[in-house]
C-alpha positions in Angstrom: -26.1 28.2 19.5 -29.1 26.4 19.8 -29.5 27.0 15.6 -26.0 25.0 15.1 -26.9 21.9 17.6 -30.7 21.6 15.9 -28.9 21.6 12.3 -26.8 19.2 13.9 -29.3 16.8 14.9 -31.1 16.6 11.5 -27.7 15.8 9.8 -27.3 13.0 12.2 -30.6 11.6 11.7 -30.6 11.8 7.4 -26.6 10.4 8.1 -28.4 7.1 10.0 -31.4 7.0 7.0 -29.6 7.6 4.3 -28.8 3.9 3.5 -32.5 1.7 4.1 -31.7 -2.1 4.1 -34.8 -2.3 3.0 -34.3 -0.6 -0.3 -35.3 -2.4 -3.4 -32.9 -4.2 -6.4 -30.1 -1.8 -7.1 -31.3 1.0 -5.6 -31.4 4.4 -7.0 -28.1 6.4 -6.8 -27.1 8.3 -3.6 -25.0 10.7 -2.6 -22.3 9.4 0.0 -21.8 11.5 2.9 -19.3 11.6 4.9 -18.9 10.5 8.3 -18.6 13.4 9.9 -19.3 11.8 13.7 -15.9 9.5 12.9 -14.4 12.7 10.9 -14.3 14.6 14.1 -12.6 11.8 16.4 -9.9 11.7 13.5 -8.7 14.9 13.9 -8.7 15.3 17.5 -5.0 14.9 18.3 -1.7 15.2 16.7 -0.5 13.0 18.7 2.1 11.5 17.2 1.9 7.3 17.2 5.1 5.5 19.3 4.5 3.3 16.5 4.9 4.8 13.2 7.8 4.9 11.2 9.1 7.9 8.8 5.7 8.4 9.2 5.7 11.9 7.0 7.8 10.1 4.3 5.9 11.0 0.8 5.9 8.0 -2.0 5.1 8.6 -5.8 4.5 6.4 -7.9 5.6 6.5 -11.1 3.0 8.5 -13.6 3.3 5.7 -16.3 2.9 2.6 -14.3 1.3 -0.3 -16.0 -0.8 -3.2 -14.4 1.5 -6.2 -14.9 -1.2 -9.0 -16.5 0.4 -11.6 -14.2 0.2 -9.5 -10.9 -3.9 -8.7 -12.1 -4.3 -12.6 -12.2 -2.6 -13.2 -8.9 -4.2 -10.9 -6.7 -2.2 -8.2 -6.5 -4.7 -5.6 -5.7 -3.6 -2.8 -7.1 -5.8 -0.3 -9.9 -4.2 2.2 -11.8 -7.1 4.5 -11.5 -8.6 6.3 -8.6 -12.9 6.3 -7.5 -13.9 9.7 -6.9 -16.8 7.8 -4.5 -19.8 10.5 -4.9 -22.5 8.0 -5.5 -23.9 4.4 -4.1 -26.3 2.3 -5.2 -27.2 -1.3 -3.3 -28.2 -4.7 -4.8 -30.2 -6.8 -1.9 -30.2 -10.3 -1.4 -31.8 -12.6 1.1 -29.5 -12.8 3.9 -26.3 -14.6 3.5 -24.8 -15.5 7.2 -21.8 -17.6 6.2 -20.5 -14.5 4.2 -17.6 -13.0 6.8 -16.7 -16.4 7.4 -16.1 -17.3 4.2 -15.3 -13.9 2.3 -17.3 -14.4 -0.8 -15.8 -12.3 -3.9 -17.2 -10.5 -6.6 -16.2 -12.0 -10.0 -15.6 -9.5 -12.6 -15.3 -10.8 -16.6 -15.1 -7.9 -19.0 -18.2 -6.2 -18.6 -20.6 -8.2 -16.4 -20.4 -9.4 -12.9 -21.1 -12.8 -11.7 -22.4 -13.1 -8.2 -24.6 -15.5 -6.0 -27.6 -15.7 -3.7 -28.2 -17.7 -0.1 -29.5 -20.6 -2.0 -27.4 -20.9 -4.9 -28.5 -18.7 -7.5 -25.9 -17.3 -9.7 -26.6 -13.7 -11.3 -25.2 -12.1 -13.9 -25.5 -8.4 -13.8 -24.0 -6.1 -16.7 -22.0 -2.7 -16.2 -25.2 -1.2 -15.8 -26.0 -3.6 -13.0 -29.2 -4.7 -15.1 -29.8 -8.5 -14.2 -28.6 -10.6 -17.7 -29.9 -13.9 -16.0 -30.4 -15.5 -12.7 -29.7 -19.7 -12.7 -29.8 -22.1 -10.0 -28.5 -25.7 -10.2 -29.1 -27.2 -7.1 -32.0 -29.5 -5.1 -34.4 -28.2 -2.7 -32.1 -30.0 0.1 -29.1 -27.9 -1.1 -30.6 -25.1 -1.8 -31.6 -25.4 2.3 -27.4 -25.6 3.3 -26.8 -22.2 2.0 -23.4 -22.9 -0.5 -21.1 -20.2 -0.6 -19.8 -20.5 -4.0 -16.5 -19.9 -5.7 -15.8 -19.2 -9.3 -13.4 -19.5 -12.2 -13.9 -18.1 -15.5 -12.1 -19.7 -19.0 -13.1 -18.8 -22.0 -16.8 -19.2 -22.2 -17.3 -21.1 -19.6 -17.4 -20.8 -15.5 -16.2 -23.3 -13.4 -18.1 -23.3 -9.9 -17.6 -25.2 -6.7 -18.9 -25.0 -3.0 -18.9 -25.4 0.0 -21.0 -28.7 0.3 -18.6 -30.4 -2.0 -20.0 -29.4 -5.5 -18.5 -28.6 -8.8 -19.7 -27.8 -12.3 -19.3 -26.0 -15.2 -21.9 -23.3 -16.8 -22.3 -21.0 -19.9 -21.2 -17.8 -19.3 -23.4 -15.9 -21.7 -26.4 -18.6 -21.0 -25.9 -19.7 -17.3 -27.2 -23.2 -18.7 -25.1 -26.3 -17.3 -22.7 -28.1 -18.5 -21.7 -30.8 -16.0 -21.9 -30.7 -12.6 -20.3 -33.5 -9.6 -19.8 -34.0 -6.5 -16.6 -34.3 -4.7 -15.3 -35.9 -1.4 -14.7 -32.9 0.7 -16.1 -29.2 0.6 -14.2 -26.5 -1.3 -12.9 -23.6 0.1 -10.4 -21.5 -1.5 -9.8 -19.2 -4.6 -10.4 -21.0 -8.1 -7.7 -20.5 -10.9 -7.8 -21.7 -14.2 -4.8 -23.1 -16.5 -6.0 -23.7 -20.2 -8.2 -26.8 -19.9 -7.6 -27.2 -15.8 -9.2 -26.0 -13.1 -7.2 -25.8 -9.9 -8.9 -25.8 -6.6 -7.8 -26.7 -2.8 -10.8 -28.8 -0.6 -11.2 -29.1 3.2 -8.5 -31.8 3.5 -5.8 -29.4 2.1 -5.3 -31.4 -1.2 -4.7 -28.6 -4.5 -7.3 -30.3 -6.7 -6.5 -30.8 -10.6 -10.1 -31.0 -12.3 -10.6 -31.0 -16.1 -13.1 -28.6 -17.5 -14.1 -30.9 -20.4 -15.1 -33.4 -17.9 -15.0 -32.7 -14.6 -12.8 -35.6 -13.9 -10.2 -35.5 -11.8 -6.7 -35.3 -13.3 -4.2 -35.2 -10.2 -4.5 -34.2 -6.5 -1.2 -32.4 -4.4 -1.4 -33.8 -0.5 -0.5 -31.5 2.4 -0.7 -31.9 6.1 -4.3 -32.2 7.0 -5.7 -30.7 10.0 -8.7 -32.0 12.0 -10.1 -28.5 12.9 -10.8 -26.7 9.9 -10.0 -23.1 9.0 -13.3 -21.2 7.9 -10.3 -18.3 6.0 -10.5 -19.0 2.5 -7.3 -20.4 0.7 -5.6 -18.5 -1.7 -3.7 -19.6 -5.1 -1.6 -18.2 -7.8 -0.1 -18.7 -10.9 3.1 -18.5 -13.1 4.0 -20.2 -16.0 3.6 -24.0 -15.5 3.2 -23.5 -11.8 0.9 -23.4 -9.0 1.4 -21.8 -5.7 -0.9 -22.7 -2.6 -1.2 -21.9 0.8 -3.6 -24.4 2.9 -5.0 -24.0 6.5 -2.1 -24.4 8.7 0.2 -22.4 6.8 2.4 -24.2 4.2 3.0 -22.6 0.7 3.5 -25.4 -1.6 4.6 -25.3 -5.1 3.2 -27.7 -8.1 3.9 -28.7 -11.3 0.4 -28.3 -13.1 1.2 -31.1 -15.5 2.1 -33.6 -13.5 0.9 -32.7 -10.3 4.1 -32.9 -8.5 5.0 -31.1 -5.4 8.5 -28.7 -6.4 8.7 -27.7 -3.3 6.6 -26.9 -0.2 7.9 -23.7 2.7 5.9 -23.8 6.5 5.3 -20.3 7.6 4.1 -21.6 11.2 6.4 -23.6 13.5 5.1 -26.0 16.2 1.4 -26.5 14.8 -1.7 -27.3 16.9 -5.0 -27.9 17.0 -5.7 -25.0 18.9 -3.7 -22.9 16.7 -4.1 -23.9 13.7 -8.0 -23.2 14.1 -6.8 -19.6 15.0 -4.0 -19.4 12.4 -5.5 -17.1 9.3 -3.1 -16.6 6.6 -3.8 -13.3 3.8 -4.0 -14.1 0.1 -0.3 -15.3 -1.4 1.0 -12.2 -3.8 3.7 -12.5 -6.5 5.9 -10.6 -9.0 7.1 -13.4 -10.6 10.2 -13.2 -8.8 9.1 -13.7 -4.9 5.6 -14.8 -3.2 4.7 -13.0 -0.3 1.6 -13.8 2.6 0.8 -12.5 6.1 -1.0 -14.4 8.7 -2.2 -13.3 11.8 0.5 -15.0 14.2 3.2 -11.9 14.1 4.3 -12.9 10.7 5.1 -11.5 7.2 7.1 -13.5 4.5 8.9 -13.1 0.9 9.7 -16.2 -0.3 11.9 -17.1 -3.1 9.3 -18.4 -6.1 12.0 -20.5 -7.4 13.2 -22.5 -4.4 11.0 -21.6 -1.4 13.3 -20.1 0.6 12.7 -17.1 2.8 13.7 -13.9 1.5 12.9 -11.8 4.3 10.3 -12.4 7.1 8.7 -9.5 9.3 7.3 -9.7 12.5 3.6 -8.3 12.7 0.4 -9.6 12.0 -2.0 -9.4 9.1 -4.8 -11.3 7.8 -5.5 -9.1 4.3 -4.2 -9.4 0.9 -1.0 -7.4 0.4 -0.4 -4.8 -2.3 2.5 -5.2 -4.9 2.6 -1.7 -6.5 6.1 -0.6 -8.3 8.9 -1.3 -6.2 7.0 -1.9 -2.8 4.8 -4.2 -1.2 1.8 -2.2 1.1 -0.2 -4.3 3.8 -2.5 -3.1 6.8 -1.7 -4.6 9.8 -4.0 -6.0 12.8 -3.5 -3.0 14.4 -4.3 -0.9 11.4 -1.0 0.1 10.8 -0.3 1.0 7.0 2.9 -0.6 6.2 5.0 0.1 2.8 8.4 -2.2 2.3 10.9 -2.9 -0.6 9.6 -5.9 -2.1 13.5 -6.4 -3.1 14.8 -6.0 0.5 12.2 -5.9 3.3 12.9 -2.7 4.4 10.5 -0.8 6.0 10.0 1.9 4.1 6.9 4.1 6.1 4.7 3.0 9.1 1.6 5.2 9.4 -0.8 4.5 12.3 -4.2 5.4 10.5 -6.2 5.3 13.7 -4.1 7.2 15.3 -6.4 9.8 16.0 -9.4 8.0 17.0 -10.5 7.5 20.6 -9.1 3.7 22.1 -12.7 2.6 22.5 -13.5 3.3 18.9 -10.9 1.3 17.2 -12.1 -2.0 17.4 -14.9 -0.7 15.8 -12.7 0.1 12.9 -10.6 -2.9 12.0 -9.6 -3.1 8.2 -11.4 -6.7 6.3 -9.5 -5.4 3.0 -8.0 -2.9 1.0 -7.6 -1.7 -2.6 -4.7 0.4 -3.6 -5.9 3.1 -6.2 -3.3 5.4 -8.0 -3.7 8.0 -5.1 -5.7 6.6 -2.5 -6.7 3.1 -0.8 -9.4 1.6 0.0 -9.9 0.6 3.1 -13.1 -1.9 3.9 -14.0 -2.1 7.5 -15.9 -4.2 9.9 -18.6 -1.4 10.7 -19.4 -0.7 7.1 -17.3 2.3 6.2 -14.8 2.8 3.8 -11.4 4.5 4.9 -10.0 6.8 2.1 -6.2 6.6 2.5 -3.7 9.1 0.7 -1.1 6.6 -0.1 1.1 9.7 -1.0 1.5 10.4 3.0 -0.1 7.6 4.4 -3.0 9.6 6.0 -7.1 8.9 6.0 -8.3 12.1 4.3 -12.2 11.2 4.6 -14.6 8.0 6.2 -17.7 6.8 4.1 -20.2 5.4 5.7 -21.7 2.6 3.6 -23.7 0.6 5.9 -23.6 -0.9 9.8 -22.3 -4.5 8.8 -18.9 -5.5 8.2 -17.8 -4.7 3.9 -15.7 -7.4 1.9 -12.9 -6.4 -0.1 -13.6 -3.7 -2.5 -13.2 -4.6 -6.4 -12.6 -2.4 -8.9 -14.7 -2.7 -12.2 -16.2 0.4 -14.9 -14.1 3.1 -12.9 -16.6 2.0 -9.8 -15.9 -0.1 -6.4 -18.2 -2.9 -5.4 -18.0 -4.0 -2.0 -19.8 -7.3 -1.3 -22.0 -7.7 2.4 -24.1 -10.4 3.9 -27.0 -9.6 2.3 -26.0 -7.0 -0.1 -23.7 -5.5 -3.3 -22.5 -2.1 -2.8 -21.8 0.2 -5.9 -19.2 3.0 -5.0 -19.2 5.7 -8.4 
């Protein structure tokens, strides 16, 4: 007995060593173990959750299904291809603060990566994760605000803007600059790109028409403006001639990307103040070209019609992460880390599985979801105590827990059959 508990202890220990923050550029490869502290609170009761729903439904997918090129632009977040997770290796930075505020995101462009540093510096690693260059582009005094930096890619060039109200273009395969200016308002939101236009939304909820050649602006879209800014990233997407926004307080908007010209614009948030709309944060907007959907985190879930903005089908639970449009369903995690699977089509609730079901009440808020992947088996779950929840998506159950690190983990992003997870200070590689 006293063999098992002293085995027991040493696996404990090399568990809490086995990833040093402290570790050097991209670390050499480890072997993940798994949590077996969280495995064993997982499995300690059946119990079945009050809130689940055909809970021990089983969905296929089908074996053929292709990634549809419009769904991969507009963030469906779905890979048709599954991690088998064995190895990690780590890319340090200095220390990035602003990082869960802001949810920076890795930028994937056929084989390389594009990522950034806590004073500007944009890297560009290969598949190997071998540094290809390392630029900077900003003063001493800017390099002091920390920007947290978005990108766009067209072509060979990437558009970049900020968070203090920058924007410029550089070479992709040089990093040199192109042009760079400053704007009237800080950026904060997803960048898309439509042939020579870059489309961006500022603090003062105006989608921003920029052109690439230039950097001059072409048109801006005006929606309600709120005093009290939300620090949740704002999400676009596109289809055809078309751009679809959702700003701070709520409102998906629809734009004509010649002309600039609002089509039509659909509040997902009645009876807005300033106290909650600082509170309001809304998910990434999804599409299938037919309907938009987006969760917030005040008991709501929409589909909305892409055509006319009107409300399919609305939900009432809350969730703050980017939805999943995979076949004929859309998947989301909710607030309360319920995994929820609907018909896209009709809104009906397909399976509800409580995935911390198991684990002790004082525990969960240590395990609340910051964003999800959907794999052609499993998902993906990134949490805010640095582990990554492994999810059968066949029966809607966590088969194993990872633990990457202490810190909260971005959103995973699939590139070269391997997940990289993005931290304050820190690139995961998951392989």
């Amino acid at each position: 007995m006293i063999k098992k508990y002293f085995y027991l202890i040493i696996f404990l220990f090399l568990l809490d060593c086995s990833l040093n923050p402290n570790s050097k550029f991209w670390t050499k490869e480890k072997k993940i173990l798994v949590d077996k502290s969280s495995t064993t609170v997982l499995i300690k009761t059946n119990k079945q959750s009050l809130n689940e729903f055909n809970q021990n439904f089983k969905i296929s997918l089908p074996k053929n299904l292709r990634i549809d090129t419009n769904q991969k632009l507009n963030n469906d977040g779905f890979i048709n291809f599954d991690v088998n997770l064995e190895k990690m290796s780590k890319y340090n930075f200095k220390t990035i603060k602003s990082f869960s505020n802001f949810e920076p995101e890795i930028l994937i462009d056929r084989n390389h990566i594009f990522f950034f540093d806590s004073i500007g510096s944009i890297i560009k690693f290969d598949n190997n994760s071998k540094i290809i260059w390392k630029q900077n582009h900003y003063s001493k005094q800017d390099k002091k605000l920390q920007p947290i930096l978005f990108f766009g890619k067209s072509g060979e060039d990437l558009f970049v803007a900020d968070s203090i109200a920058n924007y410029y273009v550089i070479n992709k395969d040089t990093g040199k600059l192109k042009w760079k200016k400053k704007h009237s308002s800080s950026f904060n939101s997803q960048i898309k790109i439509f042939k020579n236009k870059a489309l961006i939304i500022d603090m003062e909820n105006q989608l921003r028409c920029f052109s690439l050649e230039t950097g001059d602006l072409i048109w801006s879209a005006k929606t309600q403006q709120s005093l009290l800014r939300s620090q949740k990233k704002q999400s676009l997407i596109l289809d055809d001639d078309k751009v679809y926004f959702i700003n701070s307080i709520g409102d998906v908007t629809a734009v004509n990307i010649s002309s600039g010209k609002i089509i039509w614009q659909t509040p997902t948030q009645s009876n807005v103040s300033f106290g909650n709309t600082y509170f309001l944060k809304s998910s990434d907007i999804v599409s299938d070209k037919k309907s938009i959907f987006v969760s917030n985190n005040n008991n709501q879930f929409f589909s909305i019609d892409l055509l006319s903005g009107t409300i399919n089908w609305k939900h009432d639970f809350s969730s703050e992460l980017r939805p999943a449009i995979i076949s004929d369903y859309i998947v989301t995690i909710s607030d309360d880390v319920l995994l929820i699977v609907m018909n896209k089509q009709t809104g009906q609730i397909i399976r509800i599985n409580d995935l911390l079901k198991n684990v002790k009440e004082n525990r969960k808020k240590n395990y609340q979801p910051i964003g999800f992947l959907v794999g052609k088996f499993y998902i993906y779950v990134s949490t805010n105590n640095g582990r990554i929840l492994v999810v059968n998506f066949k029966e809607g159950k966590i088969e194993k827990t990872l633990k990457l690190d202490n810190n909260k983990l971005q959103r995973p992003v699939y590139f070269n059959k391997s997940l990289y997870i993005a931290k304050d200070n820190s690139i995961i590689r998951l392989n």
